[in-house]
N, CA, C and O atoms as CSV, one atom per row, in Angstrom:
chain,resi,resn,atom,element,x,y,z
A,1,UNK,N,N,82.032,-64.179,82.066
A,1,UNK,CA,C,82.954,-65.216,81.679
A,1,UNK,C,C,83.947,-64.613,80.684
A,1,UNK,O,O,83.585,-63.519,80.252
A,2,UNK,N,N,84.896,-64.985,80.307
A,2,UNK,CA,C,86.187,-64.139,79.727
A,2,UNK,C,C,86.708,-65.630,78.826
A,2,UNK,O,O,86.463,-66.758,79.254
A,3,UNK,N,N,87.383,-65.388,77.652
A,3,UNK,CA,C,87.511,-66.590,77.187
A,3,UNK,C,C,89.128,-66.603,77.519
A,3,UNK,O,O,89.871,-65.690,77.878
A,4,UNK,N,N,89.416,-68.210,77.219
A,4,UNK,CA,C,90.923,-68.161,77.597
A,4,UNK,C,C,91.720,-69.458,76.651
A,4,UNK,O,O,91.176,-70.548,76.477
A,5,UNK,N,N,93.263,-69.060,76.025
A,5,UNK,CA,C,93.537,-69.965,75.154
A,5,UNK,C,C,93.033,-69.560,73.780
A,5,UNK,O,O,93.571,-70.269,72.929
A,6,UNK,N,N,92.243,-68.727,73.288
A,6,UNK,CA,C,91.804,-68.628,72.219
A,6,UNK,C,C,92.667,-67.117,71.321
A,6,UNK,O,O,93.263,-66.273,71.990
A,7,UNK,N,N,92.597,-67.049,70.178
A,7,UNK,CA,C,93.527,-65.683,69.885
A,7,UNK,C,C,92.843,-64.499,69.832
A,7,UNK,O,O,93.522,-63.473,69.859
A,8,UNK,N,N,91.462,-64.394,69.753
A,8,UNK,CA,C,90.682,-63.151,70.302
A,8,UNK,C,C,89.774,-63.608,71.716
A,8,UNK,O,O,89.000,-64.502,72.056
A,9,UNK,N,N,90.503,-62.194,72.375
A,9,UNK,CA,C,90.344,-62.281,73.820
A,9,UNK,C,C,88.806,-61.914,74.250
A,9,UNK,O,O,88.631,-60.698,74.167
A,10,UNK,N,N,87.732,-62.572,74.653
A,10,UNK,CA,C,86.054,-61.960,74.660
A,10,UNK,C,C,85.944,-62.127,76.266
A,10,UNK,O,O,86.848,-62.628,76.935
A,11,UNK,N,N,85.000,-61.753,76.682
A,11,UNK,CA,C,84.419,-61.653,77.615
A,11,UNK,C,C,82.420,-61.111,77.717
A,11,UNK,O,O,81.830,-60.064,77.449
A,12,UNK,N,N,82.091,-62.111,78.100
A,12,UNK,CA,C,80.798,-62.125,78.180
A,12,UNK,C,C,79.781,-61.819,79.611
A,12,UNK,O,O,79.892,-62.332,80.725
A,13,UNK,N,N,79.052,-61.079,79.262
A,13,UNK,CA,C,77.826,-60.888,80.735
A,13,UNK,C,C,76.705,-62.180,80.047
A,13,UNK,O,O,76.120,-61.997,78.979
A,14,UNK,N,N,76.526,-63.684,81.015
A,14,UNK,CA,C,75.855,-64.737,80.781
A,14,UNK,C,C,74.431,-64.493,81.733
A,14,UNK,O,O,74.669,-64.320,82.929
A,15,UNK,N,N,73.243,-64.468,81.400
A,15,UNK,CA,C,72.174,-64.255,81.723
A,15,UNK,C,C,70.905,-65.524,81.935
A,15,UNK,O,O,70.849,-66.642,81.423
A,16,UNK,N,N,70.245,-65.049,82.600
A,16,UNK,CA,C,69.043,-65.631,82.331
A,16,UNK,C,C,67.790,-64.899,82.336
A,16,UNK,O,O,67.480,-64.142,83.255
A,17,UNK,N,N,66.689,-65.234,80.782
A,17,UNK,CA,C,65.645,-64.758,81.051
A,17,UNK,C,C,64.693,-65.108,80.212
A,17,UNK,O,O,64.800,-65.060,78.987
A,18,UNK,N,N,63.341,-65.619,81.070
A,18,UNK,CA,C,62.458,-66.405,81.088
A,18,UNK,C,C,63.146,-67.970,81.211
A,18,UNK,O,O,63.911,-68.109,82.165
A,19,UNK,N,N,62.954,-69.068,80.393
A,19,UNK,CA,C,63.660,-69.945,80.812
A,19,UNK,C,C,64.701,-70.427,79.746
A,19,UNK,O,O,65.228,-71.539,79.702
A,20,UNK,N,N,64.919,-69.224,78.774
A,20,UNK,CA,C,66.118,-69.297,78.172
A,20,UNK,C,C,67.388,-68.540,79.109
A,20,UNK,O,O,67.345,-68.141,80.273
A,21,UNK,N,N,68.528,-68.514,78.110
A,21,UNK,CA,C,70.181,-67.856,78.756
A,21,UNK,C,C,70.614,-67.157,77.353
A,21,UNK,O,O,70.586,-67.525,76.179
A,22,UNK,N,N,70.945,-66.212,77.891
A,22,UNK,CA,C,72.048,-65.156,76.628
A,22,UNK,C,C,73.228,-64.908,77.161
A,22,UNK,O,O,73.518,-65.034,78.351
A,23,UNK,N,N,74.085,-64.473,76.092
A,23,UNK,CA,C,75.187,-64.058,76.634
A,23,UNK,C,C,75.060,-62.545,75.688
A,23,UNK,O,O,74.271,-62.307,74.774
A,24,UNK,N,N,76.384,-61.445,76.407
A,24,UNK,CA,C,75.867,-60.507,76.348
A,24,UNK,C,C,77.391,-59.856,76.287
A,24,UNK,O,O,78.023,-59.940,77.340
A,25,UNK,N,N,78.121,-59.142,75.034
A,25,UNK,CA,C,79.656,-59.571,75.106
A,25,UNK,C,C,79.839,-57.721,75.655
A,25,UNK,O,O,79.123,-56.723,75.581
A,26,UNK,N,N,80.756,-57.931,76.018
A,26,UNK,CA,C,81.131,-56.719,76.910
A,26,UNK,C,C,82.737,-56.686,76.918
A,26,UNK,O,O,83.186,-55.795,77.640
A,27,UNK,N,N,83.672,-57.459,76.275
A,27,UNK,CA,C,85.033,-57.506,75.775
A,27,UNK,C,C,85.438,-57.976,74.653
A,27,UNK,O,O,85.436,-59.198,74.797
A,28,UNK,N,N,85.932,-57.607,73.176
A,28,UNK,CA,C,86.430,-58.022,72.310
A,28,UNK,C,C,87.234,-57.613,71.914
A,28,UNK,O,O,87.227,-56.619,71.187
A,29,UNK,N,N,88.564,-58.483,72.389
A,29,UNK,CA,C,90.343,-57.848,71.765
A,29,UNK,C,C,90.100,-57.342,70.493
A,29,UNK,O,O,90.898,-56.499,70.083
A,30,UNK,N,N,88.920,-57.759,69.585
A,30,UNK,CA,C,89.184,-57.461,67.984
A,30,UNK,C,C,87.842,-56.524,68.007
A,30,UNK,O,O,87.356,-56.569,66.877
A,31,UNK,N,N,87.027,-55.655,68.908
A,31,UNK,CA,C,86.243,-54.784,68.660
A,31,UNK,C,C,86.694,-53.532,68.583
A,31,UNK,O,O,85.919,-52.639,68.240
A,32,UNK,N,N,87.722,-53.322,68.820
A,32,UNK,CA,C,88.216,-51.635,68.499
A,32,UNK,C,C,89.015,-51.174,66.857
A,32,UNK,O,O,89.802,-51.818,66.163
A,33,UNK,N,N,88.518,-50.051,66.694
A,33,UNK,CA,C,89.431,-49.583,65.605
A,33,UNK,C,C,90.884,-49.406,65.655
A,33,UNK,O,O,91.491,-49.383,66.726
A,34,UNK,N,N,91.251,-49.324,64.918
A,34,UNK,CA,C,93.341,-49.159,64.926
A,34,UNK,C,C,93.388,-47.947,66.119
A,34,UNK,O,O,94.561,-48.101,66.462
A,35,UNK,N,N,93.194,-47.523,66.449
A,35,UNK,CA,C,93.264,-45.649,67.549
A,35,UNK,C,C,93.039,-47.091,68.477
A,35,UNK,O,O,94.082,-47.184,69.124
A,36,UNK,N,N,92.361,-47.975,68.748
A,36,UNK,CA,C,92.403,-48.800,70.126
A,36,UNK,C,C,91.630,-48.394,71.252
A,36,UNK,O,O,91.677,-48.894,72.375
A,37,UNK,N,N,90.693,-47.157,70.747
A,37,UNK,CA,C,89.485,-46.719,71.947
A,37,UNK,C,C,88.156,-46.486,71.009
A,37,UNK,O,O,87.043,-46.123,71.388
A,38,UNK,N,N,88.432,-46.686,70.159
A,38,UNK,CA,C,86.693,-46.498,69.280
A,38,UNK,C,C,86.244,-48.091,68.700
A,38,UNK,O,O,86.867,-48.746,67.864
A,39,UNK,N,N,85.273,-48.394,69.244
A,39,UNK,CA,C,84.609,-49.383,69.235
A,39,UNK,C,C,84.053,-49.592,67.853
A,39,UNK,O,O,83.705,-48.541,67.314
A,40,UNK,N,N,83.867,-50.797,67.075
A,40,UNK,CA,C,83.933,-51.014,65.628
A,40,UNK,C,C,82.000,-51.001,65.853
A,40,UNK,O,O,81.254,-51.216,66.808
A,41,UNK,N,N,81.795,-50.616,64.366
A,41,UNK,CA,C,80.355,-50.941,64.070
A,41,UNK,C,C,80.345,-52.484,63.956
A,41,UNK,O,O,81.266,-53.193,63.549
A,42,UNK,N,N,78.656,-53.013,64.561
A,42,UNK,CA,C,78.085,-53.820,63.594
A,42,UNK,C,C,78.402,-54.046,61.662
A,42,UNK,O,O,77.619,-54.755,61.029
A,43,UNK,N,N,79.411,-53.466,61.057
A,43,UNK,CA,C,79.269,-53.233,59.609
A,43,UNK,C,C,78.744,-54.280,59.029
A,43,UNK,O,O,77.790,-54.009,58.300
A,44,UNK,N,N,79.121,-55.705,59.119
A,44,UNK,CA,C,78.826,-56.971,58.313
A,44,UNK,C,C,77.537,-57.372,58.945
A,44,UNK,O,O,77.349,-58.587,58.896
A,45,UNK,N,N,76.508,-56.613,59.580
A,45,UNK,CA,C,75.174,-57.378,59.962
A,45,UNK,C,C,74.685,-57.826,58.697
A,45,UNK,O,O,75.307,-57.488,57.690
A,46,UNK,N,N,73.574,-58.600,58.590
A,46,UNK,CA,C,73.033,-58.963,57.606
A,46,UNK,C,C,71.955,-58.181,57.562
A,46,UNK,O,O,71.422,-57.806,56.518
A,47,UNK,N,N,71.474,-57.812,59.059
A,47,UNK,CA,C,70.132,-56.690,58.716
A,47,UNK,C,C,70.670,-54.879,58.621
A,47,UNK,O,O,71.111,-54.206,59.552
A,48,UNK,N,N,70.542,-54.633,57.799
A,48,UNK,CA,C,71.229,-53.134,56.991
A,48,UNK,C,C,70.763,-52.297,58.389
A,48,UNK,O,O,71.663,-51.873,59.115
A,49,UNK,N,N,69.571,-52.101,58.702
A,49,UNK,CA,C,69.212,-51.423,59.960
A,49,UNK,C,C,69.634,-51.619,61.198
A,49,UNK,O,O,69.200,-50.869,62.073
A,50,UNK,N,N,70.591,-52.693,61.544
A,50,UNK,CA,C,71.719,-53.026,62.821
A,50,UNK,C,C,73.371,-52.528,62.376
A,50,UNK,O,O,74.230,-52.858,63.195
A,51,UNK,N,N,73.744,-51.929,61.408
A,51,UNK,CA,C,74.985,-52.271,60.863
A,51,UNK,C,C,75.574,-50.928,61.951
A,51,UNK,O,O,76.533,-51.099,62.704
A,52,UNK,N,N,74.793,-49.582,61.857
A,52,UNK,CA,C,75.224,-48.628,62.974
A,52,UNK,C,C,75.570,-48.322,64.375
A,52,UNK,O,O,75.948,-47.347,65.025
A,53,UNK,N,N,75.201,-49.914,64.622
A,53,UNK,CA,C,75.247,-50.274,66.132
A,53,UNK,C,C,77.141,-50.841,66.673
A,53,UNK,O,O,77.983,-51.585,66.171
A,54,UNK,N,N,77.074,-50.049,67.821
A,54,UNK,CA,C,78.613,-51.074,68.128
A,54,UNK,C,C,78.150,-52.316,68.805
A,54,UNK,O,O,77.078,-52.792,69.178
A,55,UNK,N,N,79.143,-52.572,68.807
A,55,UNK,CA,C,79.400,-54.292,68.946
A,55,UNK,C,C,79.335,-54.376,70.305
A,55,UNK,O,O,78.850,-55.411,70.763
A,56,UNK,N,N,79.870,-53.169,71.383
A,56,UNK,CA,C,79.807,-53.455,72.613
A,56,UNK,C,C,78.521,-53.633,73.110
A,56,UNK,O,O,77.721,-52.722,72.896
A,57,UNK,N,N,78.135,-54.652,73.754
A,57,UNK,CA,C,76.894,-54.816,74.607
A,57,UNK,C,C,75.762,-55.528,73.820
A,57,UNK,O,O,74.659,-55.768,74.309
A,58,UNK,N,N,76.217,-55.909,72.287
A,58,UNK,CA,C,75.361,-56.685,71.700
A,58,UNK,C,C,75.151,-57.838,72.541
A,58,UNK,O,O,75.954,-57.889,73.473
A,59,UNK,N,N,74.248,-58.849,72.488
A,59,UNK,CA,C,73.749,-59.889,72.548
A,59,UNK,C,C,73.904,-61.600,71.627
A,59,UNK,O,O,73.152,-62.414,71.092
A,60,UNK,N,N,75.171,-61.447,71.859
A,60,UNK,CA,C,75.632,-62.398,70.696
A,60,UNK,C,C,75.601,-64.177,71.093
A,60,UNK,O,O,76.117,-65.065,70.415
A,61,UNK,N,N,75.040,-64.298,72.039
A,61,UNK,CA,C,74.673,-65.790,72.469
A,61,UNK,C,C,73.138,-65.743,72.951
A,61,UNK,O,O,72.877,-65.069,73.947
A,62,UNK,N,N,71.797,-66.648,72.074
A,62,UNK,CA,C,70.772,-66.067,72.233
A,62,UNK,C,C,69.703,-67.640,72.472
A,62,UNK,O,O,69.676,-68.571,71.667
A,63,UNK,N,N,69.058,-67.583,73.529
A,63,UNK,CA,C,68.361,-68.997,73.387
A,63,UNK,C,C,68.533,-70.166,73.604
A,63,UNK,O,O,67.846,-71.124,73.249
A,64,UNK,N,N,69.555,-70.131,74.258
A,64,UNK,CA,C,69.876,-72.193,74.462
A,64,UNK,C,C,69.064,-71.852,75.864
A,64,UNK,O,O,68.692,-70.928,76.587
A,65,UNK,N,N,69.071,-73.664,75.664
A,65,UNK,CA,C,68.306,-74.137,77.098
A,65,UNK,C,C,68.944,-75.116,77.815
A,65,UNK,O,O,69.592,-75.976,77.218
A,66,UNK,N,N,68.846,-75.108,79.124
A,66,UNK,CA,C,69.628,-76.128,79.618
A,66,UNK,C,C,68.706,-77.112,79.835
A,66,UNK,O,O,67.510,-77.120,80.128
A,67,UNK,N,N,69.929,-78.327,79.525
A,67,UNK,CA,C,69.075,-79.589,79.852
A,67,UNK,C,C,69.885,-80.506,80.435
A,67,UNK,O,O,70.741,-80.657,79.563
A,68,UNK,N,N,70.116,-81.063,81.140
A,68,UNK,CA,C,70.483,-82.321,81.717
A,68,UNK,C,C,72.361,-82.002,82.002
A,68,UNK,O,O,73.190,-82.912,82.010
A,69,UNK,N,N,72.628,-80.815,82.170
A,69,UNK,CA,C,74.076,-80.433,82.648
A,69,UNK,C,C,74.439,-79.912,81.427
A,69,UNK,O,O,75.640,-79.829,81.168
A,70,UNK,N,N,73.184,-79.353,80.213
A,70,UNK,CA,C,74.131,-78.981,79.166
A,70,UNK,C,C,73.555,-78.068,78.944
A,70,UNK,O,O,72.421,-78.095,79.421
A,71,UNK,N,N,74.084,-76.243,77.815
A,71,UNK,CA,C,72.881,-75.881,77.580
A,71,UNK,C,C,73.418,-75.761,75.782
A,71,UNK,O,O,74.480,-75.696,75.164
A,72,UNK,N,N,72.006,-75.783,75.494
A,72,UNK,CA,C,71.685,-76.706,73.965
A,72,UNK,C,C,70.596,-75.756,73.268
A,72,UNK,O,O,69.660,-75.328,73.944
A,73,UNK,N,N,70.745,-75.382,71.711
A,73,UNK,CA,C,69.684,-74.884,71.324
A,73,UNK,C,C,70.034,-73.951,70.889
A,73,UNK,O,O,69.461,-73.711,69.826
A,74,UNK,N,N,71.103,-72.863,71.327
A,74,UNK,CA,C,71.424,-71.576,70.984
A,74,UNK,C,C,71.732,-71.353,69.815
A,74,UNK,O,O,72.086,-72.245,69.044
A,75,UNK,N,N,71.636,-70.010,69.476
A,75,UNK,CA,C,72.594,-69.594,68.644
A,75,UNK,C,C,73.860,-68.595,68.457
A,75,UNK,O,O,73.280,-67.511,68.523
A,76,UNK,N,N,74.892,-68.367,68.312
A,76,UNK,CA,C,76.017,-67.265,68.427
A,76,UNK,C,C,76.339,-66.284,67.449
A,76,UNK,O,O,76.921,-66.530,66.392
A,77,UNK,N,N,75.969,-65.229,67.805
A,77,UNK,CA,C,76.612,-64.451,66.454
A,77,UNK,C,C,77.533,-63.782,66.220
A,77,UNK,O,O,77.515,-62.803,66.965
A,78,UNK,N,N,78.685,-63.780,65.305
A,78,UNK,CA,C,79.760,-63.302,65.698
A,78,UNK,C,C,79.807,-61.609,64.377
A,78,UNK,O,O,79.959,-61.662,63.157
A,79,UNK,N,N,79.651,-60.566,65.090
A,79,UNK,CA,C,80.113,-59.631,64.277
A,79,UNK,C,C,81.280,-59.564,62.992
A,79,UNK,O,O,81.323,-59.333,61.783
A,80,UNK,N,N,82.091,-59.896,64.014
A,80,UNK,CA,C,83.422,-59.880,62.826
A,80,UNK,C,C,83.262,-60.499,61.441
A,80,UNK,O,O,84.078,-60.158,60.585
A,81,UNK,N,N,82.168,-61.496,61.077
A,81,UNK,CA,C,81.909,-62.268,60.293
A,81,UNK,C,C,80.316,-61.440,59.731
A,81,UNK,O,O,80.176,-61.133,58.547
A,82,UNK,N,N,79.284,-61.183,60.719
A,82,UNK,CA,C,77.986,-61.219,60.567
A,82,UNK,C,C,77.722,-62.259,59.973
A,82,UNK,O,O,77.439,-62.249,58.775
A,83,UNK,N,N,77.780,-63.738,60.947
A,83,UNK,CA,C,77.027,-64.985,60.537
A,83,UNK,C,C,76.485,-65.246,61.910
A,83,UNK,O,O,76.738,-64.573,62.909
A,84,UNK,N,N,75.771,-66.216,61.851
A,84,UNK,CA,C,75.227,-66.792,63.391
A,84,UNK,C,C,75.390,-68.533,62.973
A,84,UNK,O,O,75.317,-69.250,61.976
A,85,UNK,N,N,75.626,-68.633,64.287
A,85,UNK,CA,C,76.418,-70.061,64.775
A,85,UNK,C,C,75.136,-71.098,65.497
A,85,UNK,O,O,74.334,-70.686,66.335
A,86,UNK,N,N,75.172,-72.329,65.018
A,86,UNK,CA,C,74.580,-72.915,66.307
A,86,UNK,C,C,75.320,-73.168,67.721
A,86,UNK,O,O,76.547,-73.064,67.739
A,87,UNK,N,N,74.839,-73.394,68.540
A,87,UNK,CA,C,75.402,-72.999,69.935
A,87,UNK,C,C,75.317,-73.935,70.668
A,87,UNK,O,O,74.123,-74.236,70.682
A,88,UNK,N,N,76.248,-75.048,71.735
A,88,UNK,CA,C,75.628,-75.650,72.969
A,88,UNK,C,C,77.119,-75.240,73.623
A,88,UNK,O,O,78.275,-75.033,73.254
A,89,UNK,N,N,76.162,-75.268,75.066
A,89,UNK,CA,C,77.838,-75.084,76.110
A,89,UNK,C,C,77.664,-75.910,77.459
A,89,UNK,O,O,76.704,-76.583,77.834
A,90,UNK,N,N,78.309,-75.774,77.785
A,90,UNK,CA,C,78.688,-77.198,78.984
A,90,UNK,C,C,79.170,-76.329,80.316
A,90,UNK,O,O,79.647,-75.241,79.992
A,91,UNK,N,N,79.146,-76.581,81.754
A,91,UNK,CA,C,80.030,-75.849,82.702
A,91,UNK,C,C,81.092,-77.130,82.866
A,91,UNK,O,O,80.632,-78.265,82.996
A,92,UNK,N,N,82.518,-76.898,82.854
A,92,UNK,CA,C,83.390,-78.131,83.137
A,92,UNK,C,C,83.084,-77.752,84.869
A,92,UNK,O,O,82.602,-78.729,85.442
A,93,UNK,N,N,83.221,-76.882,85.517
A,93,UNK,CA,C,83.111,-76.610,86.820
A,93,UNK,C,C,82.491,-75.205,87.420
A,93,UNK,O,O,82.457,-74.292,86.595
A,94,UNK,N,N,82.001,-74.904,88.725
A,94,UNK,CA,C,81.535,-73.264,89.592
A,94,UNK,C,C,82.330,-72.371,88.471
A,94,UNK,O,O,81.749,-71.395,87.996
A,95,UNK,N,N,83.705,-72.714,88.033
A,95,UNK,CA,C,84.524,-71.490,87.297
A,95,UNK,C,C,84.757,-71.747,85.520
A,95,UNK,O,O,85.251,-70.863,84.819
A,96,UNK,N,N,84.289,-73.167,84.931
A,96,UNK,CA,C,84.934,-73.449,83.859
A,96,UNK,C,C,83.451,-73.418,82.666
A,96,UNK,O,O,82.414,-74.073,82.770
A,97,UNK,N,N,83.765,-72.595,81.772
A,97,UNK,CA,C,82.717,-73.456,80.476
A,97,UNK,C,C,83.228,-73.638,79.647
A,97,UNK,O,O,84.231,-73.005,79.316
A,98,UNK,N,N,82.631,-74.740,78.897
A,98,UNK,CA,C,83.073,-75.079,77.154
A,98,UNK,C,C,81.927,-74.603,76.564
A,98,UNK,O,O,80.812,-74.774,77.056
A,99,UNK,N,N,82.198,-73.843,75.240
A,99,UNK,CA,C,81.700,-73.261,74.793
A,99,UNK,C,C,82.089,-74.111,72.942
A,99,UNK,O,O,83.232,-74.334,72.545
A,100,UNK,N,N,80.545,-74.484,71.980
A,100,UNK,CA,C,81.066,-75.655,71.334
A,100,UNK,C,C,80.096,-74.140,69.619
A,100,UNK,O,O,78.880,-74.064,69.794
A,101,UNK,N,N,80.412,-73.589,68.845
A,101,UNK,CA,C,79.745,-72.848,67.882
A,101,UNK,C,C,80.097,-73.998,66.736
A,101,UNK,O,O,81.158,-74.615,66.640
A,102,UNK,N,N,78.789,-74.133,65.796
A,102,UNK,CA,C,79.013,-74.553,64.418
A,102,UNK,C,C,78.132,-74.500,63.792
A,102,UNK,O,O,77.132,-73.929,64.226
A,103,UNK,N,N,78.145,-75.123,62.407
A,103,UNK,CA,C,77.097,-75.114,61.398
A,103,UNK,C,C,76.884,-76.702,61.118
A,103,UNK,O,O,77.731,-77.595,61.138
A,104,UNK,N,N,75.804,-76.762,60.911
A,104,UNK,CA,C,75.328,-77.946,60.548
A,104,UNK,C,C,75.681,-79.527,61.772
A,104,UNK,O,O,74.809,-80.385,61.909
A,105,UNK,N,N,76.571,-79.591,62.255
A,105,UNK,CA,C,77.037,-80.770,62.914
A,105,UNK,C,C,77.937,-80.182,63.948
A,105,UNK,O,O,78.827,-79.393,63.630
A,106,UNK,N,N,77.686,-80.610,65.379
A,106,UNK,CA,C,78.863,-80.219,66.050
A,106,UNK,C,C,80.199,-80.428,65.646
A,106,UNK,O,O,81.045,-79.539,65.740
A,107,UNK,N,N,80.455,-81.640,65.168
A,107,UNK,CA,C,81.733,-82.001,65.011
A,107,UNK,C,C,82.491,-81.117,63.801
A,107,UNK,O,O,83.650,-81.252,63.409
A,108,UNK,N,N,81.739,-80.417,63.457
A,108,UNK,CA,C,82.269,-79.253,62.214
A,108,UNK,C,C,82.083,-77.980,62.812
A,108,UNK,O,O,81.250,-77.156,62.433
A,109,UNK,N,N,83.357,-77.749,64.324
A,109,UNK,CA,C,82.904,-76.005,64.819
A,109,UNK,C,C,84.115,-76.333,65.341
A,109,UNK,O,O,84.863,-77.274,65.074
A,110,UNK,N,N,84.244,-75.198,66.330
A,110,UNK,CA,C,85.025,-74.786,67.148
A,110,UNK,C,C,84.777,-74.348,68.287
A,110,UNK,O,O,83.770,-73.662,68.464
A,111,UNK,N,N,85.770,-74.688,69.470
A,111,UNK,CA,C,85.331,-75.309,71.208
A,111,UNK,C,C,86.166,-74.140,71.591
A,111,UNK,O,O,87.296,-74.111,71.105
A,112,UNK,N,N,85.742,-72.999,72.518
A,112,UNK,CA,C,86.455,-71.750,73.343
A,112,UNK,C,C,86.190,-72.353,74.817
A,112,UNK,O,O,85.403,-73.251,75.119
A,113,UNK,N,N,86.727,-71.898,75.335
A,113,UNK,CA,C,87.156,-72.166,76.622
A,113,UNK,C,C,86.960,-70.900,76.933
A,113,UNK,O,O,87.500,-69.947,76.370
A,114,UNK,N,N,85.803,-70.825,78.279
A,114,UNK,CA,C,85.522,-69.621,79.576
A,114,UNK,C,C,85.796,-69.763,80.884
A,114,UNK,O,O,85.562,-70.862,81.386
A,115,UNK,N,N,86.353,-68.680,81.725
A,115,UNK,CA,C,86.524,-68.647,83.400
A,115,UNK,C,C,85.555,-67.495,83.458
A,115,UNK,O,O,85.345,-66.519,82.737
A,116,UNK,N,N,84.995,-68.001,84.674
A,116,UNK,CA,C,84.339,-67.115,85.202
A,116,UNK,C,C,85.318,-65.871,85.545
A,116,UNK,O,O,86.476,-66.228,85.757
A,117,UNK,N,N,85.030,-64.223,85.658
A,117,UNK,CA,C,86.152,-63.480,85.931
A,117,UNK,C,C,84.693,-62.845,87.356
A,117,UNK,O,O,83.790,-63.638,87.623
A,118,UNK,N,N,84.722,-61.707,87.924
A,118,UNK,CA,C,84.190,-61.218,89.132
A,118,UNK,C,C,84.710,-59.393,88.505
A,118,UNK,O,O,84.482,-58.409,89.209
């Protein structure tokens, strides 16, 4: 899924396993260094022993479950920050998701918009 409308451009590998879903980011307009081919560290992890890791191929959507046309439960973590988000996301359609991250209350986050890409 690839996000769209938003000002950093992501793209995600969305999974399933066991009877949770991850997402699994594999594009971030804002993961490279100024040169524009070296991929940024983890630096702001909170765990000191992840901070050496790049960002490509982390696992930054972890645990929601779907329930009733929604999936609910997750959490998101966004490098650029090193915070983690609560998580639910929705399919609008075969090609569309809403994607809803916040703290404490949905109504206190912010809604990205995904297309499926191939």
């Amino acid at each position: 899924m690839q996000s769209t409308g938003s000002d950093t451009k992501l793209k995600f590998e969305f999974y399933k396993y066991g009877d949770k879903y991850f997402g699994k980011l594999l594009f971030a307009s804002n993961m490279y260094e100024t040169d524009g081919k070296t991929i940024k560290k983890d630096f702001k992890n909170p765990d000191k022993k992840l901070r050496d890791r790049s960002r490509y191929g982390i696992t930054n959507v972890t645990n929601l479950t779907y329930d009733e046309g929604e999936y609910l439960g997750g959490s998101l973590y966004n490098p650029e920050e090193g915070r983690s988000y609560r998580v639910k996301a929705k399919l609008k359609n075969e090609n569309e998701m809403e994607f809803r991250g916040y703290v404490g209350i949905s109504l206190l986050g912010k809604t990205m918009k995904f297309k499926k890409v191939n």
